[in-house]
N, C-alpha and C positions, 0 to 999 in steps of 0.2 A: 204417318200420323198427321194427318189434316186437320185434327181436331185446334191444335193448336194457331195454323191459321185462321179458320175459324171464330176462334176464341179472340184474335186478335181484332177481326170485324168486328165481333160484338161488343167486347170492352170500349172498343173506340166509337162506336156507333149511341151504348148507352152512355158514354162522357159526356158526348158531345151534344146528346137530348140534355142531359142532369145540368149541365153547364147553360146551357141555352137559359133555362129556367133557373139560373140562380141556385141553385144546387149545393148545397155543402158536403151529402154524402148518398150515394144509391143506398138503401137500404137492402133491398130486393129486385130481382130481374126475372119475369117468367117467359119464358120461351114455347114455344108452341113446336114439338120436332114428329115428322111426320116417320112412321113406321119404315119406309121405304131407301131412309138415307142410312147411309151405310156409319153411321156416328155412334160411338160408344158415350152413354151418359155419364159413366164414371169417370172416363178418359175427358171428355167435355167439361163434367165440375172442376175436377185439378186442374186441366189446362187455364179454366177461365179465373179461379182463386191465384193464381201465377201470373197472369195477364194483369191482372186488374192491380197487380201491388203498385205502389205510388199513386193513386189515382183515387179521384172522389169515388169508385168503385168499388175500392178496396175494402173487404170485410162482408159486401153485398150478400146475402143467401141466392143461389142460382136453382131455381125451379122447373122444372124439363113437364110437360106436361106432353105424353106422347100419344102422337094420332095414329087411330088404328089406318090400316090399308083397307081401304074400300073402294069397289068397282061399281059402275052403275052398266043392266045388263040393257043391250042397244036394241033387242028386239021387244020386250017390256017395260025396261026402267026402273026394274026392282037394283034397292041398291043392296048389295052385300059384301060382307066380309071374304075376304080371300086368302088364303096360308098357301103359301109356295110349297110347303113339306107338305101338305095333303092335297094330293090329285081327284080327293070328291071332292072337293071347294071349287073347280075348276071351272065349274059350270054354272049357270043361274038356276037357285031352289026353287023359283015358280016356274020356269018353261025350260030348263036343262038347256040355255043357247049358250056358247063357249064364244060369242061378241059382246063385249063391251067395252071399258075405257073408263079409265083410273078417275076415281071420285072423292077420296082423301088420300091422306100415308105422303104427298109430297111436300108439304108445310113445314116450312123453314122461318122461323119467324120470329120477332121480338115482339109477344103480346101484352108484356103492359113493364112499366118500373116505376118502383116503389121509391120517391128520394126523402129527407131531410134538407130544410132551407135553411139558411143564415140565419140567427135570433138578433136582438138587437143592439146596436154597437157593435156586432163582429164585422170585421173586413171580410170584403168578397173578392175574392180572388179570381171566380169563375171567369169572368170575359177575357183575362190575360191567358189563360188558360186555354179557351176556347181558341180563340186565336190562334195560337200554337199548334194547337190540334187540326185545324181547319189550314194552315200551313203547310203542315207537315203532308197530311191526306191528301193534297193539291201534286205535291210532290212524287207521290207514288203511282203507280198506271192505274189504269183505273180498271176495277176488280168488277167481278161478275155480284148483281143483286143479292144482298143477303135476305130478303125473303122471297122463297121460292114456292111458289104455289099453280098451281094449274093441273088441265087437264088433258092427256095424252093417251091414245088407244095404248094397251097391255096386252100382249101378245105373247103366242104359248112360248116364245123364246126368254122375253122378262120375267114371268115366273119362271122358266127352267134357269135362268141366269139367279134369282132371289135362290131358289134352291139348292144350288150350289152352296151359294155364299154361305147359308146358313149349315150346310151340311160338312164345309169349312171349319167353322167357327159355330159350335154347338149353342153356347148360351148367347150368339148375338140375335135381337131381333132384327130381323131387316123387315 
């Protein structure tokens, strides 16, 4: 269950945006999760409402807004939709070429958050905070980018590998 790593980047990563900027409390976090990672949304929400307790995070609504998998085809450029469970998808709908290379579905990403600031005469807490956070994170090795975006050829093995997975795990999207 990865998700909970995960959830660990991102609580720590939106603190430490919220905190930067004086921050009293995230209200909201949107995420951008691309079709292709193997991450359950519902497994993602708990993990990040768990994560986020003690923290200006805490209580935040987490919004998953998920990207479809799409291929752009290398002998045209037509972009399309591709389903690992259906083998007529496999091919491009304007010239049937089976080349191309992945065009969304990799996005991993923290697209926007929503905070509340300090009002007036409250204490700010946030830079001792900050601090601590930027301490600690110094401390631990250093972790692969938590947004992940690009573009890499898809080949008939990555979709027989997406097919699988899903034929695994019935209701997952991958």
């Amino acid at each position: 269950m990865h998700e909970t790593g995960v959830c660990r980047d991102i609580v720590e990563t939106v603190e430490m945006s919220a905190l930067r900027g004086h921050a009293k409390r995230v209200v909201e976090v949107r995420l951008k999760l691309g079709e292709v990672h193997d991450v359950v949304p519902e497994i993602l929400s708990g993990a990040f409402e768990w994560m986020a307790r003690g923290t200006v995070v805490e209580g935040a609504r987490l919004v998953i807004e998920r990207v479809p998998f799409t291929v752009q085809c290398e002998a045209c450029g037509h972009i399309f939709r591709l389903d690992a469970l259906d083998e007529a998808t496999w091919h491009c709908p304007e010239c049937a070429s089976r080349r191309y290379h992945m065009h969304t579905g990799r996005e991993f990403l923290i697209d926007a958050i929503e905070v509340q600031g300090y009002g007036p005469g409250e204490e700010d807490e946030s830079q001792a905070r900050l601090a601590q956070l930027q301490t600690d994170r110094a401390s631990r090795a250093p972790k692969e980018a938590l947004a992940v975006s690009g573009r890499r050829a898809v080949g008939r093995e990555d979709v027989a590998r997406a097919a699988a997975a899903r034929r695994a795990v019935p209701n997952a999207r991958v």
